[in-house]
N, C-alpha and C positions, 0 to 999 in steps of 0.2 A: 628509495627514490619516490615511489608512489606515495607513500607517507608526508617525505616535504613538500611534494607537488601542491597534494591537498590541502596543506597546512596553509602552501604559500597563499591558496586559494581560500582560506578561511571557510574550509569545507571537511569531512570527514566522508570515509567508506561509509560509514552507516548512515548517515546523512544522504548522501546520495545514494543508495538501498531502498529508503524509506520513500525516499522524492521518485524512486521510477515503481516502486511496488504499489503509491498511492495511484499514480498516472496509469501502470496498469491495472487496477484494480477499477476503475472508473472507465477505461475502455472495456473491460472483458462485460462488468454489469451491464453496461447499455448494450451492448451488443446481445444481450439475453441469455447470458449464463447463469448459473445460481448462487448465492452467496458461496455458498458447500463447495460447488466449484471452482470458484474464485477463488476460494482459501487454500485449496488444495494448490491449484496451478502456480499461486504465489508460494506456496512453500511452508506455508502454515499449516502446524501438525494436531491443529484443533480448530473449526469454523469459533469458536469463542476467541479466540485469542487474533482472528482477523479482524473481527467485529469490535473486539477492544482498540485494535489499531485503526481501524477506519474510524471510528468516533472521537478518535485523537487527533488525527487528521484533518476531519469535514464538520466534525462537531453533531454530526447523526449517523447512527447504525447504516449499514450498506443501503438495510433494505425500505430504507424510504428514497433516496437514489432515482428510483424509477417517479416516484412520488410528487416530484420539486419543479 
């Protein structure tokens, strides 16, 4: 059911995963956590591998974020 829901919605689980992990990932930085942090709390089992996801994302490393 969940499946054709989001189909009907031209959306997927991982898709919407990626859209609140990015949203949180951008609230927890400003708020002044630390990348390391951030990756962990999101569920990433490597601060690289959030960093690769955030530059996919926003098109720069987390940690210019604070930077912009």
């Amino acid at each position: 059911t969940l499946h054709r829901r989001l189909a009907a919605e031209h959306t997927s689980f991982r898709t919407l995963l990626e859209e609140v992990r990015e949203t949180l990932a951008v609230e927890l930085l400003e708020s002044g956590l630390t990348v390391e942090e951030v990756a962990r709390r999101l569920g990433y089992s490597e601060t690289a591998a959030f960093t690769h996801a955030f530059t996919r994302w926003r098109g720069h490393p987390p940690s210019r974020l604070g930077r912009r």
